[in-house]
N, C-alpha and C positions, 0 to 999 in steps of 0.2 A: 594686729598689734598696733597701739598707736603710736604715733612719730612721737619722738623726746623733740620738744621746744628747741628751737635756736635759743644759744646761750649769745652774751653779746659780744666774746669773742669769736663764737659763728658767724656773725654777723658785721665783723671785723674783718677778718678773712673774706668772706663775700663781697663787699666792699673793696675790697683791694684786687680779688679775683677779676671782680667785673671791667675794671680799668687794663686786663690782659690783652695786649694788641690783638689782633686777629690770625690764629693759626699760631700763634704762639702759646708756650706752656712754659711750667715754672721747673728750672732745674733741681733735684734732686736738692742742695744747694738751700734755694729759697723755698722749697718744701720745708723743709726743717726750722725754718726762718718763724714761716706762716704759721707752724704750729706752737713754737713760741711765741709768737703775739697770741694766736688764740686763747693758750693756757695764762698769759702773763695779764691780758684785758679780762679774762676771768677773775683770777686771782684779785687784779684793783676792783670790782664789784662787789665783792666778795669784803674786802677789807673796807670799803666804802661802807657796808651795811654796817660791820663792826663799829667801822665810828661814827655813823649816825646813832649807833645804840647809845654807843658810851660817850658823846654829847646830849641824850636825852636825858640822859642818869640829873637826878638832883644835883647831886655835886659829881661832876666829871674829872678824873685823872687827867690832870695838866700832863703827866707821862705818857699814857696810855694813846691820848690823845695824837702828843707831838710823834710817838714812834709809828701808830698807822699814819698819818697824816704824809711821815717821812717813808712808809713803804709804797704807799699811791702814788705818791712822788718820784718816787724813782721804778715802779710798774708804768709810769706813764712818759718817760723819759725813754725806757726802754722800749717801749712799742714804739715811741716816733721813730728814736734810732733807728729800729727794724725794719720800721717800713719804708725809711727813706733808702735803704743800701738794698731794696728792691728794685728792679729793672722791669715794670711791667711790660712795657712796649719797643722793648729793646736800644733806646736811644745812648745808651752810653758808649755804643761800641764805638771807638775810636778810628778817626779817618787814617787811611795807612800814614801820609803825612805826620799825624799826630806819632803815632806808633812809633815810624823813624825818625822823628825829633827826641821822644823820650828816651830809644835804645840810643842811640847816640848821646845823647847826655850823659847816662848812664854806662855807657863803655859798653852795652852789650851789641857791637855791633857781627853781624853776622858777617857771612862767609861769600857775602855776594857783591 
């Protein structure tokens, strides 16, 4: 049977995959993350052709136009967001320091 094509939200996800520190994997969490950029980087592709159509059109909907224009727009705002509140290589976890300056700020100071 032949392989179905990488789509280029496949290929979006791969790309992000590959930046996965070493021995690390993606939580349950940013699982779900990844599969919304996949389907959401489709989708802009997808709406990308629709408005190269209806820019080729003789005369093109000045409407048409601005509303894909504004859903790629905001498919492409979304992927960044996504991909940036991903952790590929673990770096954000906070030095315990950090951790007891913020639950102290915060009043959740424990029991120790």
């Amino acid at each position: 049977m032949p392989r179905k094509p990488k789509t280029a939200g496949d290929r979006a996800v791969d790309a992000l995959t590959s930046d996965l520190g070493e021995g690390m994997e993606w939580s349950p969490a940013e699982c779900l993350t990844l599969e919304s950029i996949r389907s959401t980087v489709d989708r802009a592709v997808m709406l990308r052709s629709l408005l190269d159509a209806e820019v080729a059109k003789p005369e093109p909907s000045s409407r048409r136009v601005t509303e894909l224009a504004g859903e790629i727009r905001q498919c492409d705002a979304n992927v960044v967001r996504w991909a940036q509140s991903l952790d590929p290589r673990g770096e954000r976890v906070k030095s315990a320091a950090h951790q007891h300056a913020a639950n102290a700020r915060w009043g959740n100071r424990g029991t120790a």
